[in-house]
C-alpha positions as CSV (number, residue, x, y, z in Angstrom):
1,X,0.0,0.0,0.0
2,X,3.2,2.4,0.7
3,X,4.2,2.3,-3.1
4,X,0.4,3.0,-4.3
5,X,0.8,6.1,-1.6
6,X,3.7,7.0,-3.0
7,X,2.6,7.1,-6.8
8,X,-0.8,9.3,-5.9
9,X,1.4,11.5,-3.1
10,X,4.3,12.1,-5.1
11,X,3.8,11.3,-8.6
12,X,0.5,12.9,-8.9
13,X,0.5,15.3,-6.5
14,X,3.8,16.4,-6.8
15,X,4.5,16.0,-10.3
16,X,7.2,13.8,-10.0
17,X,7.8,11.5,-13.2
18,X,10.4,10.0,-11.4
19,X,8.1,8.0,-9.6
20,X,6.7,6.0,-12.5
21,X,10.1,4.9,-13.5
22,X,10.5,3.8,-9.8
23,X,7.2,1.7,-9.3
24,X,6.1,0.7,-12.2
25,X,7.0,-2.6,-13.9
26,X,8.5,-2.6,-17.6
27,X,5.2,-4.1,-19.6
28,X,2.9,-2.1,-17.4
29,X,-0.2,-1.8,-18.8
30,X,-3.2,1.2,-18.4
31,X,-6.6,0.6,-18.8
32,X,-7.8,4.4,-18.0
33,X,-9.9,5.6,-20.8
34,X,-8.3,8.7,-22.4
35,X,-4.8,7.4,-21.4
36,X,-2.6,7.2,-24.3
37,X,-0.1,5.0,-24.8
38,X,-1.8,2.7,-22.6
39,X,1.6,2.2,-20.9
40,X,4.0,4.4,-19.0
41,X,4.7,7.0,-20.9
42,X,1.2,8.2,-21.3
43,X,0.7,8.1,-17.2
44,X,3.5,10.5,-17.4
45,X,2.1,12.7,-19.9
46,X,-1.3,12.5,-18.0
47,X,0.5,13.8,-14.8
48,X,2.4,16.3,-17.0
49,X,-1.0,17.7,-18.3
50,X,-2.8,17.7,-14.8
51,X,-0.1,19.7,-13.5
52,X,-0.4,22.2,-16.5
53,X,-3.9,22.6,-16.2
54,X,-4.2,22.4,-12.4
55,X,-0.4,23.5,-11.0
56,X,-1.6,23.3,-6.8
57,X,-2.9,19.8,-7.8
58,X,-3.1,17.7,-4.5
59,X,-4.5,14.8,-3.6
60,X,-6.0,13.1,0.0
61,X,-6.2,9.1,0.1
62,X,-9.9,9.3,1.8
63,X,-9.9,5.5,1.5
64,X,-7.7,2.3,0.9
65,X,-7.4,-1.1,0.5
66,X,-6.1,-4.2,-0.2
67,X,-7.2,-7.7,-1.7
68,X,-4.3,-10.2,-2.8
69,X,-2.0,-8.5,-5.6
70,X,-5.0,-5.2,-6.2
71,X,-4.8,-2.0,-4.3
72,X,-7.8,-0.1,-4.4
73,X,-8.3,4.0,-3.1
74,X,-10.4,6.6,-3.1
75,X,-9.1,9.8,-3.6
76,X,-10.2,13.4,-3.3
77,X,-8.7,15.8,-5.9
78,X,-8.1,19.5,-5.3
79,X,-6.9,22.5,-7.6
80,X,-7.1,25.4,-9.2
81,X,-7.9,25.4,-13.0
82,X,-5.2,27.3,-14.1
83,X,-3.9,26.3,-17.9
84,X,-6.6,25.2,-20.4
85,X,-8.1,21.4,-19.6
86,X,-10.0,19.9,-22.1
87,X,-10.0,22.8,-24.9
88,X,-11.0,25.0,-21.9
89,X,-9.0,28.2,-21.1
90,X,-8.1,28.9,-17.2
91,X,-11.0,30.1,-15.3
92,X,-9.0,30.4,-12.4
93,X,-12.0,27.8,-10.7
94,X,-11.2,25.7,-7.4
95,X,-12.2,22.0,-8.7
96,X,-12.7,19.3,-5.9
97,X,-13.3,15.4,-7.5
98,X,-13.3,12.1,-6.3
99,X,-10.7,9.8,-8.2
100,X,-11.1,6.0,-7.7
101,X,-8.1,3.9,-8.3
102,X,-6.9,0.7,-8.4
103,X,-3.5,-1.1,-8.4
104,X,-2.0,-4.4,-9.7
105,X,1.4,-5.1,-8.2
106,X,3.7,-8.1,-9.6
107,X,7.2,-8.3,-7.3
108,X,6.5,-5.1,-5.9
109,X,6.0,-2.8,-9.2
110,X,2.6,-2.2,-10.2
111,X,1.8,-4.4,-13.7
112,X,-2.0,-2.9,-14.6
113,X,-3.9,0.5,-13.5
114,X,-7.5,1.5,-13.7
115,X,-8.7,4.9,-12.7
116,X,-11.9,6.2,-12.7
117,X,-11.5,10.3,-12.3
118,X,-15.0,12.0,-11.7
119,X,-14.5,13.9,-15.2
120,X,-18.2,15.2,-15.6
121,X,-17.8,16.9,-12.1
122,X,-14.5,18.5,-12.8
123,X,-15.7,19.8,-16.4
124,X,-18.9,21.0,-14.5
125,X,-16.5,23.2,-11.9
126,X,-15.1,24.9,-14.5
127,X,-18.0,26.2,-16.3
128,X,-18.3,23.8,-19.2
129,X,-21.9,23.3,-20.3
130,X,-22.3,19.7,-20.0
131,X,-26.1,19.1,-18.6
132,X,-28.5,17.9,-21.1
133,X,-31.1,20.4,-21.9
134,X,-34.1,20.4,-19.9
135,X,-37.2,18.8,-21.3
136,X,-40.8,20.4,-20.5
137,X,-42.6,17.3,-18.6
């Protein structure tokens, strides 16, 4: 559980790429949708673009645990939109979202990721219209 800590404390909410190389396993493989490559590299570039959009990124650990080679947390995320996310320019918007994650870890690296980031929330916070239109009853 220290390493998953570690990767979400540090790597994410620090910005340190340095982490990835550290923890995760050569054929690691993502399985977040929007991640691209689905390896490594694109975790990096993921943290690299968070950062951009949302420099005071941070990130609690509100819940964790673990069943047999899995790590699971639940995560709040904090910032302030401050680069464009998503095609949208800075608003300068605080964003809270809950972030669930989980883990596979082979001989101590982790081998497989899946994140679930509450996207619709986030886009929500910083003004995007994303409601459906309301429908007269």
């Amino acid at each position: 559980m220290e390493r998953f800590r570690r990767l979400i404390l540090v790597g994410f909410g620090q910005g340190d790429l340095a982490v990835v190389d550290e923890l995760f396993a050569p054929d690691f493989v993502e399985h977040q949708a929007g991640v691209r490559p689905p390896s490594a590299a694109g975790v990096k570039g993921i943290i690299a673009y968070l950062r951009q959009a949302l420099p005071d990124l941070t990130y609690t650990i509100e819940d964790l645990a673990a069943s047999g080679d899995k790590v699971w947390g639940r995560l709040r995320s904090r910032g302030t939109h401050r680069g464009t996310f998503m095609g949208i320019p800075p608003t300068g918007a605080q964003i809270a979202i809950t972030v669930i994650d989980i883990c596979r870890f082979v001989d101590g690296k982790i081998v497989e990721h899946w994140g679930v980031p509450d996207r619709l929330s986030l886009l929500e916070q910083i003004g995007a219209s994303v409601r459906p239109p309301q429908t007269p009853a």
